[in-house]
N, C-alpha and C positions, 0 to 999 in steps of 0.2 A: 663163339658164345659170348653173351655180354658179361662184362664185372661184374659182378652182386657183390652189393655192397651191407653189412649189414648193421646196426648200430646200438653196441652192447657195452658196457664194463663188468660186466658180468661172467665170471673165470666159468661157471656151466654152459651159459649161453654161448659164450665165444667157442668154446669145445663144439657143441653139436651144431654151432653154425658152420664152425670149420668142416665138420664130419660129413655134413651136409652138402658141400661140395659153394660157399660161399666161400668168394674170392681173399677180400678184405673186410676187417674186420676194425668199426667205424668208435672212433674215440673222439667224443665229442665235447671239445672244452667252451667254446664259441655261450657267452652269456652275456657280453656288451651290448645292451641294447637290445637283444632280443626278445622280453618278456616286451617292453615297449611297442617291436612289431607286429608280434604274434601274441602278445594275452590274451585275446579275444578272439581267437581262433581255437580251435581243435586240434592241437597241434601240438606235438612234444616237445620240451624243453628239458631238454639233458642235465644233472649235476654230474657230470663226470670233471677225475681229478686229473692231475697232470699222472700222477704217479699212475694211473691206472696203466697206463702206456705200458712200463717195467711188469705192471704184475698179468697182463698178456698175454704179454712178449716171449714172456720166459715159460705158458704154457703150448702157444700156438703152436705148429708143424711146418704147414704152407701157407695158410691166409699171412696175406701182407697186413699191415696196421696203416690204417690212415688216422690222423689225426685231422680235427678241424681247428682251428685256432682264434683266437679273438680277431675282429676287425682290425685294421692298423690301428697303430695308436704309438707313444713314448716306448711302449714294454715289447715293441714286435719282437725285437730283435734279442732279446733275453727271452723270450715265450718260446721259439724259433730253437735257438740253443738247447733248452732246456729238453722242448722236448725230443730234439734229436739224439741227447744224451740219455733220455731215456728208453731211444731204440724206435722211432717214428719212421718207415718207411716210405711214406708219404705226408706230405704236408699240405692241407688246405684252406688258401687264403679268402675269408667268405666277404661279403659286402664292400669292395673295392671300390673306386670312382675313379678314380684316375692313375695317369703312367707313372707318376713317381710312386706311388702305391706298389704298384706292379713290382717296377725296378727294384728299389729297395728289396722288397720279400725274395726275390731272386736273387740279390745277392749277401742276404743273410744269409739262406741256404746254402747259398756257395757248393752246388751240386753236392751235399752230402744229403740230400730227398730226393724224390721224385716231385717238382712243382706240379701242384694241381690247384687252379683259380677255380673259381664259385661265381659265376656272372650271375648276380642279382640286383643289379640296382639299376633304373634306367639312365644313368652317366654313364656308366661302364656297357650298357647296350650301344647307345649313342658315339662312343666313343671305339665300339670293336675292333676299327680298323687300325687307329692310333696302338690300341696296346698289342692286335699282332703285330706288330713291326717290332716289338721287342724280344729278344735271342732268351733264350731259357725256361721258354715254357713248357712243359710236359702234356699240361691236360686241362683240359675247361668244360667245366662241369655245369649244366643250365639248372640255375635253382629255379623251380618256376612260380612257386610260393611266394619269395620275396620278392620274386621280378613281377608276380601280376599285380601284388601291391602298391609295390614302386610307380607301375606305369599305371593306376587306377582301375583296374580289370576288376570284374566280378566274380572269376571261376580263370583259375592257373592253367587250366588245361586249354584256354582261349588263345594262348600261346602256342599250340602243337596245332590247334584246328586253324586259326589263321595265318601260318605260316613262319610267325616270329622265327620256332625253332629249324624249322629250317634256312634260312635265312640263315642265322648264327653258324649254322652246322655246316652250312656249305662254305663259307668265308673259314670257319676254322680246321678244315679237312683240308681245305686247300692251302693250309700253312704244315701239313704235317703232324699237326695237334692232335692229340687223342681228346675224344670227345663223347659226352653222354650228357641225360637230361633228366630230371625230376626224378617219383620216385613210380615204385609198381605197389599195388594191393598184391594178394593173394588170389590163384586165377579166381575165375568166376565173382569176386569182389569188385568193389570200387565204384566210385558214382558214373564212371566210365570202363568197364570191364578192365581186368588189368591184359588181356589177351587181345584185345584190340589195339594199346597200348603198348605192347611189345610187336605188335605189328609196323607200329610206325619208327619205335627203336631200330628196325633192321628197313626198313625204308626209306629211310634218312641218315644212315649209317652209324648209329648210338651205339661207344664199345663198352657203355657206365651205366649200372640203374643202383636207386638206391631202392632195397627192399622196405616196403611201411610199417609200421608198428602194426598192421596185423598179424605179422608172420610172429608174434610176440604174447600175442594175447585175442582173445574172441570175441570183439566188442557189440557181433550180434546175437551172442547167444546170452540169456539168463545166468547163465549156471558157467562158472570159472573153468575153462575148460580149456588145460591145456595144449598147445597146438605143437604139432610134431612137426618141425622146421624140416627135417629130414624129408618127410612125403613132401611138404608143400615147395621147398625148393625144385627134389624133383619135377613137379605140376609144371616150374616154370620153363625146366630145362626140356621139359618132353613140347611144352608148348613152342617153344624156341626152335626145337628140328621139326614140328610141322609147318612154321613158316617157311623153311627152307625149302618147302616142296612147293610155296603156292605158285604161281603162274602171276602174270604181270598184271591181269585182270584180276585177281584176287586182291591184291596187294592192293590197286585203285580203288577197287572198292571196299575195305577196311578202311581205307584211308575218307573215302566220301561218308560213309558211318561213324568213324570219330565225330567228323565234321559238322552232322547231324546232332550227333548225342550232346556234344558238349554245345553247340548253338541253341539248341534247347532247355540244357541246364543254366546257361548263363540269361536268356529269357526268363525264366523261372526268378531266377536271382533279382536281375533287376527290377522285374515288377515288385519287388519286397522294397 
C-alpha cells in the first residue's frame, strides 16, 4: 500500500489522521519563496512552526513525522538540527538544483533521518542522473506543481500523461530509491479522478502520495461540512486493493484515460 502522507499541525487532526490508518504525518515549515511560486494559484501555504514537530511527536503512536524544510540557504544546517532535535523522522529537502545542494543536506543529516528530496525544479530534472550518483538518499518525492511550473506546463498532471514521471521513476527505482509523486483528491474528486490517479501510482511503482487538502475540508459543498478522514482514507485504501486485481489491460487503459483527461484539461487551459 502506498505512504499517505498527510499535512497537519494540528494535535486533532494529526490523531484521526493517525487513526485513520495515514502513514506520516506532514509538518510543513518550507515558506522561502513559496508565496512567490504559488500565490497565484490555489494552493496551500502552510504557517507551521518548528516547534509543532515536539508537540506531535509526543501525541502520535505509529505515524512517522515528516518534516519539509526551507530550500537550501546559510540556515540549512541549523534548520536540519533543529528539527531533528525536535524528533523529525524524516526530513524533506524541497526546490533543490544542484549536487552540492544534495550532498551538503545528506550530510547535515548525517543519518540521524530518513533523507527524502522533493524533485521540483527543472535543474534538478535535468540533472537526475548526476545527483543519483550520490550515496545517502532515502527517497525522492516528484513535486508536480512546482516542476510543471518550472518547466512552463499548463496543468501538473502533464507530467504523469506525457511520461516525465515515469521517466523519473524508472531511473530512481533503479538506484534503490523509494519513490512517489504529487499529491490524491479524495476518490471521486479531482480535475482528474483521484482513482485513476492511483492507478498510475501502482503502474509506475509510486510507494508516496501526498493526501490534498480535500480530505481537510469540502470545498464543493455550500455548507462547512466536516469531512471524516477516517471513511475517506478508507475509500483510498479499498480503491488501492481493487487495483491489485486489475489485469494488464485494465491497467493500459487507465493509463490511456489519464492520458485523455489531462490532454484535454491542458487544451482547455492553454486556450485561456
Amino acid at each position: 500500500m502506498l505512504d499517505l502522507m498527510f499535512i497537519t499541525n494540528e494535535e486533532e487532526m494529526a490523531l484521526e489522521a493517525e487513526s485513520a490508518g495515514v502513514d506520516r504525518i506532514f509538518i510543513d515549515l518550507e515558506i522561502k519563496g513559496k508565496y512567490e511560486r504559488q500565490g497565484h494559484l490555489d494552493t496551500h501555504i502552510a504557517n507551521h512552526r518548528i516547534e509543532d514537530i515536539s508537540k506531535i511527536k509526543t501525541i502520535i503512536k505509529k505515524s512517522q513525522i515528516l518534516v519539509r524544510i526551507n530550500p537550501f540557504y546559510e540556515g540549512t544546517k541549523n534548520e536540519v538540527d533543529e528539527c531533528i532535535r525536535y524528533g523529525a523522522d524524516i526530513l524533506m529537502l524541497p526546490m533543490f538544483t544542484t549536487n552540492f545542494e544534495v550532498e551538503q543536506f545528506i550530510k547535515y543529516v548525517d543519518g540521524r533521518a530518513t533523507v527524502c528530496l522533493l524533485l521540483e525544479t527543472s535543474q534538478a530534472f535535468v540533472r537526475i542522473n548526476q545527483i543519483l550518483s550520490i550515496n545517502g538518499i532515502d527517497e525522492i518525492h516528484l513535486g508536480l506543481n512546482d516542476l510543471h511550473l518550472s518547466l512552463g506546463l499548463d496543468f501538473m498532471f502533464e507530467l504523469l500523461s506525457e511520461g516525465i514521471v515515469e521517466y523519473l521513476g524508472n531511473l530512481i527505482q533503479k538506484k534503490n530509491i523509494k519513490f512517489g509523486f504529487g499529491g490524491i483528491a479524495r476518490i471521486g474528486e479531482g480535475d482528474v479522478p483521484a482513482e485513476l490517479i492511483l492507478g498510475e501510482h501502482y503502474r509506475l511503482g509510486s510507494q508516496m502520495a501526498i493526501l490534498s487538502r480535500s480530505f481537510r475540508s469540502n470545498k464543493s459543498s455550500e455548507i462547512n461540512v466536516p469531512i471524516d478522514i477516517n471513511s475517506e482514507v478508507k475509500k483510498v485504501r479499498d480503491v488501492e486493493n481493487n487495483i491489485k486485481t486489475w489485469s494488464n489491460d485494465k491497467v493500459i487503459s487507465n493509463c490511456q484515460l489519464v492520458k485523455e483527461k489531462v490532454r484535454e484539461i491542458a487544451k482547455r487551459r492553454i486556450k485561456k
